[in-house]
C-alpha positions in Angstrom: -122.2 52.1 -15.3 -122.1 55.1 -12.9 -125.0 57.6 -13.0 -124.6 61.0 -10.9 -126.4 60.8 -7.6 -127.3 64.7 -7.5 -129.6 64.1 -10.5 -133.5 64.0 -9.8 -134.5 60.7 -10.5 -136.4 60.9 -13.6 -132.6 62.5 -14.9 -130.8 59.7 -13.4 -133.2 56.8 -15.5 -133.0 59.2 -18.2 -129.0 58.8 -18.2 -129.0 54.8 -17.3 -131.2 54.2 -20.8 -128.6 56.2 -22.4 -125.2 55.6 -20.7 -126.7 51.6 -22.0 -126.1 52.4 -25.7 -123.3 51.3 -27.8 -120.2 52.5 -29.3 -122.6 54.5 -32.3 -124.6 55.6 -29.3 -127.9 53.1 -30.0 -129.8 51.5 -27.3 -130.0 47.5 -27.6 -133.8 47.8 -26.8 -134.4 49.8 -30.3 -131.7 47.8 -32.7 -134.4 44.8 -33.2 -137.6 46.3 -34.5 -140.0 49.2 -33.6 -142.7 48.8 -30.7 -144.9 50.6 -28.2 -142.7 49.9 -25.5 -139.1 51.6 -27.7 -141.4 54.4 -28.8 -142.9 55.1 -25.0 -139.4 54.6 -23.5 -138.2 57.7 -26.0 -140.9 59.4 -25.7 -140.3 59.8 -22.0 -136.2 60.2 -22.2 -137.7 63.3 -25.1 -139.9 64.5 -21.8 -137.0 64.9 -19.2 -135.0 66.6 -22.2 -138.2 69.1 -22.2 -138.5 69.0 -18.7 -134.9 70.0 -17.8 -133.7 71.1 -21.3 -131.3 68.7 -22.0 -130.1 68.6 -25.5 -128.3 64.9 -25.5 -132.0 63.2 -24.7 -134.0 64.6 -27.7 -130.7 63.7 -30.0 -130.7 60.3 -28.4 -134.8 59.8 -29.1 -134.3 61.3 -33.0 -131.2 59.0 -33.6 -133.1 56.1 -32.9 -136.5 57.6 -34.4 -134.3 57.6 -38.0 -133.7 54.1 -37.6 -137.2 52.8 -38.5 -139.2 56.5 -39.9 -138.8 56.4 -43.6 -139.2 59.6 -45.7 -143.3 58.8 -46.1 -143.9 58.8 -42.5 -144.2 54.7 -42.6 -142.2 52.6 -40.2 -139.7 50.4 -42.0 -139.9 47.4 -39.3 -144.0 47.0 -38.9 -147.4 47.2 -41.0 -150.8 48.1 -39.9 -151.6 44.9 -39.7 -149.2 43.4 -37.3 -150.8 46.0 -34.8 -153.0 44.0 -31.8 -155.9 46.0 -30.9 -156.2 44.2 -27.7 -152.9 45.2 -26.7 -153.9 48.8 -25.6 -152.2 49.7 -22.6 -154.5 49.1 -19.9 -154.0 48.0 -16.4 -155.2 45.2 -17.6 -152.9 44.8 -20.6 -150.1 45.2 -17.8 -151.0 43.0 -15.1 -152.1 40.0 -17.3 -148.4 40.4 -19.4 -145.5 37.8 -18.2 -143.2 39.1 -16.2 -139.4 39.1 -18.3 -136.4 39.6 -16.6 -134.5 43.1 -17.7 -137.9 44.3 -19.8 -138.3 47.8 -20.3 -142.3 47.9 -19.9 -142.3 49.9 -16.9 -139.3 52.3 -17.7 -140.9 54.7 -19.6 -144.1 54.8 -16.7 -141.9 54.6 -14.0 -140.3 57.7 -15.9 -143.1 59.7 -16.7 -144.4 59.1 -12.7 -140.8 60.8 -11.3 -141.2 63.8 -13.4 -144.7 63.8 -12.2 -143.4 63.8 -9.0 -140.6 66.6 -9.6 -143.2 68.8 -11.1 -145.3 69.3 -8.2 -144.7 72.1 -5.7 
């Protein structure tokens, strides 16, 4: 997998979570089930896209949006219930998770962070 060097870096993490989908163009991360961590990584690829108007990131978040949003607005994989509360995203939610080899809990952060960075003056 080969990612452009010119690219800022929040382009270039952008294009490695998408150059890492299949032959229909879907990431593995999102063909399981819907969670925070799918939903925050797209979220972020959909910021670059608005960041730097690229068109393919927004198409890559949808596409994978219209695998679990049904027509009502419900998601087909989960229910209120299954949600955890104490899960909410807090330093301490982070530092007190184990560590998993190839996770994608700090992509969409470490994402967010570099266009942060490529805002500023």
């Amino acid at each position: 997998m080969q990612v452009q060097t010119q690219l800022s870096w929040s382009q270039r993490i952008a294009e490695m979570i998408c150059q890492q989908s299949d032959g229909e163009r879907y990431h593995k991360l999102s063909l399981k089930r819907w969670a925070c961590v799918q939903a925050m990584t797209l979220m972020a690829v959909a910021c670059t896209d608005e960041h730097y108007g690229e068109d393919e990131y927004v198409s890559f978040m949808k596409r994978h949006l219209d695998l679990y949003i049904q027509e009502d607005g419900s998601v087909g994989t989960c229910s209120l219930e299954a949600y955890n509360l104490d899960r909410d995203g807090s330093y301490s939610y982070y530092v007190g998770e184990q560590i998993v080899s190839d996770s994608f809990m700090g992509v969409a952060p470490l994402l967010l962070a570099a266009l942060e960075m490529e805002r500023l003056p």
